[in-house]
LOPA-281856 format. One record per residue (C-alpha): z, y, x. Coordinates in pm, whole numbers, padded with zeros to 5 digits, always signed. Example, Ala and Ser with C-alpha at 12.3 -4.5 7.8 and 13.67 -1.06 7.14 Angstrom:
2
+00780-00450+01230+00714-00106+01367
***
This chain:
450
+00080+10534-00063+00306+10243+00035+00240+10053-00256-00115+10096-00201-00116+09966+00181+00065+09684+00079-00146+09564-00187-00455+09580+00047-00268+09385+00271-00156+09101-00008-00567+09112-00109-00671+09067+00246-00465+08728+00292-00570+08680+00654-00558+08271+00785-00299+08216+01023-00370+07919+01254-00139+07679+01380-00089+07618+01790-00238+07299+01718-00564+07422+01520-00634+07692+01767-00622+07506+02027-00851+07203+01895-01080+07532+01793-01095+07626+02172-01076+07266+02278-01423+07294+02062-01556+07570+02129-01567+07507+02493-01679+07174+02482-02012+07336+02299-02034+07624+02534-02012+07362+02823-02106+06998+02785-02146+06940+03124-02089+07142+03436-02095+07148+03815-01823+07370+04001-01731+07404+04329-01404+07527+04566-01120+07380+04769-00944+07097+04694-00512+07135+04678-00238+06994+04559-00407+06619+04496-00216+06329+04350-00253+06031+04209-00023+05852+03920+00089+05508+03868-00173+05425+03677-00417+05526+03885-00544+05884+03769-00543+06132+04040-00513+06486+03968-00578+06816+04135-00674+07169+04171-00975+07298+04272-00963+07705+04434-01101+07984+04561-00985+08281+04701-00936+08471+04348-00860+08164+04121-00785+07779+04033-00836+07531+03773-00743+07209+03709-00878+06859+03735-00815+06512+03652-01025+06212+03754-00949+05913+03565-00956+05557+03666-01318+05467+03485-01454+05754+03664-01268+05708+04019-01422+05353+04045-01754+05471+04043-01622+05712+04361-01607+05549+04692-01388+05781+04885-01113+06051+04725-01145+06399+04866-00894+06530+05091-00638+06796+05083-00867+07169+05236-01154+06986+05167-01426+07145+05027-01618+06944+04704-01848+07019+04393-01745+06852+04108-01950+06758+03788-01751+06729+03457-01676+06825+03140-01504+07155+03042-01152+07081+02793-00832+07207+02687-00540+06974+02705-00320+07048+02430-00008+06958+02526-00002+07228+02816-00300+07441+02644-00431+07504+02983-00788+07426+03045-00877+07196+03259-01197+06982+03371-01239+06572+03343-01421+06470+03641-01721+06219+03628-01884+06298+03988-01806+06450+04335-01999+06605+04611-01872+06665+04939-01954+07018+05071-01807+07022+05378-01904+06848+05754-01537+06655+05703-01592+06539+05408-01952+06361+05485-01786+06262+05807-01548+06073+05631-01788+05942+05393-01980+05805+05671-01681+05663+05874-01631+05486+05545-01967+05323+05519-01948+05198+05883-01670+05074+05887-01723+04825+05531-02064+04747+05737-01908+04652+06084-01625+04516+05866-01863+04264+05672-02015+04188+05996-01693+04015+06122-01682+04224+06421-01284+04364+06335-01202+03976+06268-00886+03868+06514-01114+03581+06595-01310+03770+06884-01011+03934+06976-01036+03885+07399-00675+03844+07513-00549+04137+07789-00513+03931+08112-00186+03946+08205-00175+04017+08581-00417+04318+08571-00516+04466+08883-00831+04637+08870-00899+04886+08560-01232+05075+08463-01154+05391+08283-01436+05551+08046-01319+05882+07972-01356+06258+08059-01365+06360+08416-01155+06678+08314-00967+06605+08025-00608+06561+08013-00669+06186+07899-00689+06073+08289-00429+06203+08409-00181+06061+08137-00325+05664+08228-00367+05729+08601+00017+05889+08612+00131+05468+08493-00089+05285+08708-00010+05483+09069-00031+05064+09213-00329+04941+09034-00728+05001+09133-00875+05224+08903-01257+05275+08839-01317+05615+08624-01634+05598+08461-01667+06001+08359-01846+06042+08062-01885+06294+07794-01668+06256+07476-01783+06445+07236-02073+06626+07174-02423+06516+07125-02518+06222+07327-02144+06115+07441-02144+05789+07210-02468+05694+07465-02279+05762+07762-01952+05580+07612-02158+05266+07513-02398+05275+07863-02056+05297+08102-01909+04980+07937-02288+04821+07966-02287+04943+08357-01892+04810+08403-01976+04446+08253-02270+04454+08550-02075+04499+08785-02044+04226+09070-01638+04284+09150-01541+04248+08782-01270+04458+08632-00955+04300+08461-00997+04512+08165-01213+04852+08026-00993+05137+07874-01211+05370+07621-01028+05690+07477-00972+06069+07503-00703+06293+07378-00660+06421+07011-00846+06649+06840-01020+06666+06469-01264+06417+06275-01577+06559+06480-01423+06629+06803-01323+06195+06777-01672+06123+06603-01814+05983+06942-01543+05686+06886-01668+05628+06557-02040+05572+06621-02206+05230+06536-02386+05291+06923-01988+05313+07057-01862+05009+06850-02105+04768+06913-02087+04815+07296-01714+04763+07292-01781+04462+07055-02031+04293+07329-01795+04347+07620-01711+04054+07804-01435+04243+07939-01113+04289+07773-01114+04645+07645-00852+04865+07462-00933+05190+07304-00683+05535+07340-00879+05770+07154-00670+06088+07017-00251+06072+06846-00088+05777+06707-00203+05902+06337-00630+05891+06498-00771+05563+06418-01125+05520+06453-01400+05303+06462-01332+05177+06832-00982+05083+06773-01036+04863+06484-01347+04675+06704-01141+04689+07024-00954+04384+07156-00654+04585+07145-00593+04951+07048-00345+05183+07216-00230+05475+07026-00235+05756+07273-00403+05743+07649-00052+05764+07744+00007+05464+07564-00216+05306+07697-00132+05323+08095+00223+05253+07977+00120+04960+07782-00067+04765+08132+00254+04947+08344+00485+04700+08073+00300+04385+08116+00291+04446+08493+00590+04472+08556+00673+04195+08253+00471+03963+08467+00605+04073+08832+00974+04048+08697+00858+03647+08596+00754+03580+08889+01058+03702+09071+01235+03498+08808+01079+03199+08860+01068+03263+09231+01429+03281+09209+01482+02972+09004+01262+02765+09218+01432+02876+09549+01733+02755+09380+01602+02409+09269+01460+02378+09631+01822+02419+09770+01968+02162+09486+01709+01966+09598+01763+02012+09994+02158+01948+09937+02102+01653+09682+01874+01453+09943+02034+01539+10257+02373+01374+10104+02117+01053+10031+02025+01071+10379+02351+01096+10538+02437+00841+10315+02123+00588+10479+02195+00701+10801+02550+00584+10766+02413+00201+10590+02394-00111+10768+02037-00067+10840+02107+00207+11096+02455+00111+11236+02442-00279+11222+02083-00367+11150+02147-00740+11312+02387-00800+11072+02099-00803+10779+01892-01037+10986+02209-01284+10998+02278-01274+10648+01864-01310+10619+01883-01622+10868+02223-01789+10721+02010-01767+10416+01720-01923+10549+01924-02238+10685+02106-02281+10355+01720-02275+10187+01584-02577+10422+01920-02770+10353+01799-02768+10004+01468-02827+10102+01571-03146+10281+01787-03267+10030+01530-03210+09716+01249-03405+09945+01495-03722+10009+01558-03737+09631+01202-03636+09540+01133-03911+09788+01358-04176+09680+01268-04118+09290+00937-04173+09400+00945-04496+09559+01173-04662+09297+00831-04557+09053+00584-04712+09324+00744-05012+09324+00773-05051+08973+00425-04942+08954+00325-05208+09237+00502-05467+09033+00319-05379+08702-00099-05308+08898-00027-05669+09045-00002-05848+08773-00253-05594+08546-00479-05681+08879-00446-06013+08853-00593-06048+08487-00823-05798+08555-00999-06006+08840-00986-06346+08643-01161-06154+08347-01419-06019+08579-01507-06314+08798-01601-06456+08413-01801-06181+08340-01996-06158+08673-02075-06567+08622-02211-06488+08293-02394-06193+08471-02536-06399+08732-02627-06665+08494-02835-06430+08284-02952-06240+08579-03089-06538+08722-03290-06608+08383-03446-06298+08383-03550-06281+08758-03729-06650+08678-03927-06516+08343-04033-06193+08557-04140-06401+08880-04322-06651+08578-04496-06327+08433-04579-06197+08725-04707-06510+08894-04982-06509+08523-05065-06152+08629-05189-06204+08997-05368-06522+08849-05560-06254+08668-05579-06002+08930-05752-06206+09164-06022-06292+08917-06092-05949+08831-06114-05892+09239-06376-06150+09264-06576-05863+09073-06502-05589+09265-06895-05480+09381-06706-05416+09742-06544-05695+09787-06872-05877+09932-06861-05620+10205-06510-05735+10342-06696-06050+10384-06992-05934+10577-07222-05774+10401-07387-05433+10332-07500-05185+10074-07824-05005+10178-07884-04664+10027-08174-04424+10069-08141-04087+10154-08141-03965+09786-07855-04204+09743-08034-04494+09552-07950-04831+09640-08240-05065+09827-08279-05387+09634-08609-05479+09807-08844-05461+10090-09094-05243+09891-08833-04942+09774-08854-04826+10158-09111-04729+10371-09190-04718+10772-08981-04478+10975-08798-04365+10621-08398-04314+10716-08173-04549+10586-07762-04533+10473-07588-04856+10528-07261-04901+10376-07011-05163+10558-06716-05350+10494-06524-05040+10695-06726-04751+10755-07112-04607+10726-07469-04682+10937-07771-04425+10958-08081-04574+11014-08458-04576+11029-08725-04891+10913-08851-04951+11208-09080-05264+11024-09070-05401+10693-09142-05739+10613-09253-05773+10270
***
């Protein structure tokens, strides 16, 4: 019967498979069954390698499974998911041999849950306002540094206030209450910092914040509505929003960002008191300087008060008039010398202009009898020339149609101005113009002879 079992066995010859083989023959078989698949659960245990894969488990209450998202595929996703966050993933189904556990390659991922599309969206914002410019350090306002009027925008009840107002017991707050979270709050937020810039007594500087809490209670401090209020501010402001590990939209767009309200009161308390202990300091220094300077010119004017100017002021004027004498003694003797130089050159000079005068005048007298020799040539040629002249000028006066009248006669005209030649150009009683040797006749032809 043995014998009989045992050569069924031997004809059977059953394959056996290697761990290898199998597992390739799963590895296959699965990849068939599933080609491409969407799962979903909550993400645990994530890391990421050197090289830049990140791997993880996705779970649900009953089970897990692994998944790795390579490099290729994590470029293509903008934002990793986070540890309790829920996701849906899309991949492919394999079996990676050297474990032979199954696992899935990742290609997409879907956020399920309100933090995860939160965070997706503070992501997107902030690249946006980050493009924009409006987190560069260049519009970074500097925090004045003798504050002493603050505007608060914050909760009326939350615990937020009292940690800032419990630093600044010496300094003028404003509180601007306002809802900070919730729908609506990023309104309020951005329409108190609009209302504090209006204001006529201007504040020193705007503090924004609240106390911690999760993604959505903070999401107020990450709205676009929120940053772009703080960003137009003309008033210094710095943003306390939740713990030191909360950083939102507001901090990274505020001139400066606190990391707890508490932090924040403590931080204007600092500079305060930074500023007040300067100007003690200098206060001090210059009271010190004052007295240096008291002591240092009170010596100078003992000293003065002790010169000859005060005690024995006459004794200047002496010195001033023993001076002046000595001056006019040199004054005197300089003249006399000046003088007597001068004299010995004037007679010299006397010496040399009488005899230069002497030549001088002989050569002249020649000159002015040449002068007066030609000058009495030219006076006869002109008298001569001018003598021909009125020779001719009194002929051409013998022509002159007046000169008649000078010796008695008369020009008659009639009264349209022609002259009378003869008895017969005039008539009886006809008025007449007679022109004289010196001045004019009217008359009338009383009888004409003809």
């Amino acid at each position: 019967m043995e014998e009989t079992l045992l050569s069924a066995q031997a004809s059977i010859s059953p394959h056996i498979y290697t761990v290898s083989e199998i597992t390739n023959k799963i590895k296959t078989l699965l990849s068939e069954a599933f080609p491409f698949l969407w799962i979903k659960g909550e993400v645990s245990n994530i890391t990421t390698s050197k090289a830049g894969h990140t791997y993880f488990t996705l779970k649900d209450k009953d089970s897990q499974i692994s998944c790795v998202l390579f490099v290729r595929a994590r470029l293509k996703i903008p934002i990793l998911p986070q540890q309790g966050e829920e996701i849906a993933i899309g991949g492919l189904l394999t079996v990676y041999e050297k474990s032979g556990g199954y696992q899935i390659i990742v290609e997409e991922i879907l956020s399920l849950s309100k933090k995860g599309k939160l965070w997706i969206e503070f992501e997107r914002l902030k690249e946006s306002l980050k493009k924009e410019g409006l987190f560069d350090s260049r519009h970074k306002k500097p925090i004045p540094a003798l504050i002493d009027r603050v505007a608060l925008v914050t909760s009326p009840t939350g615990a937020a206030i009292q940690d800032i107002l419990k630093h600044l017991p010496d300094i003028e707050i404003l509180i601007f209450g306002v809802q900070v979270q919730g729908e609506g709050s990023a309104s309020q937020i951005a329409s108190a910092i609009e209302r504090i810039n209006r204001l006529k007594e201007k504040c020193d500087v705007i503090i924004v914040g609240r106390g911690g809490g999760s993604i959505e209670d903070l999401w107020s401090f990450n709205e676009e509505l929120t940053a772009r209020a703080i960003f137009s501010s003309l008033i210094p402001v710095i943003s306390a929003v939740g713990h030191e590990t909360d950083v939102t939209i507001s901090d990274m767009v505020a001139d400066v960002r606190a990391p707890t309200p508490t932090a924040a009161g403590q931080m204007i308390k600092k500079m305060r008191e930074e500023i007040i202990a300067n100007l003690k300091d200098l206060s001090f220094k210059l009271t010190m300087q004052l007295e240096h300077l008291t002591k240092r010119e009170s010596v100078k004017l003992k000293s003065l008060a002790s010169s000859l100017v005060f005690t024995r002021p006459y004794l200047l004027v002496l010195k001033w008039q023993q001076r002046l004498d000595d001056l006019c003694l040199s004054s005197e003797r300089l003249i006399k010398l000046m003088v007597s130089r001068n004299s010995e050159r004037f007679r010299g000079l006397s010496e040399v202009y009488k005899r230069v005068e002497s030549k001088v005048i002989d050569t002249q007298k020649k000159r002015l009898m040449v002068f007066e020799f030609e000058l009495s040539a030219r006076i006869d040629k002109i008298i001569a020339k001018q003598k021909v002249r009125l020779a001719s000028t009194s002929c051409i006066s013998s022509l002159d149609p007046k000169a008649p009248l000078v010796r008695g006669y008369s020009i008659t005209y009639k009264k349209d101005g022609s002259i009378v030649r003869k008895a017969e150009d005039i008539k009886e009683k006809e008025c007449l113009k007679i022109k004289l040797g010196q001045g004019r006749i009217e008359a009338e032809a009383i009888k004409i002879w003809r």
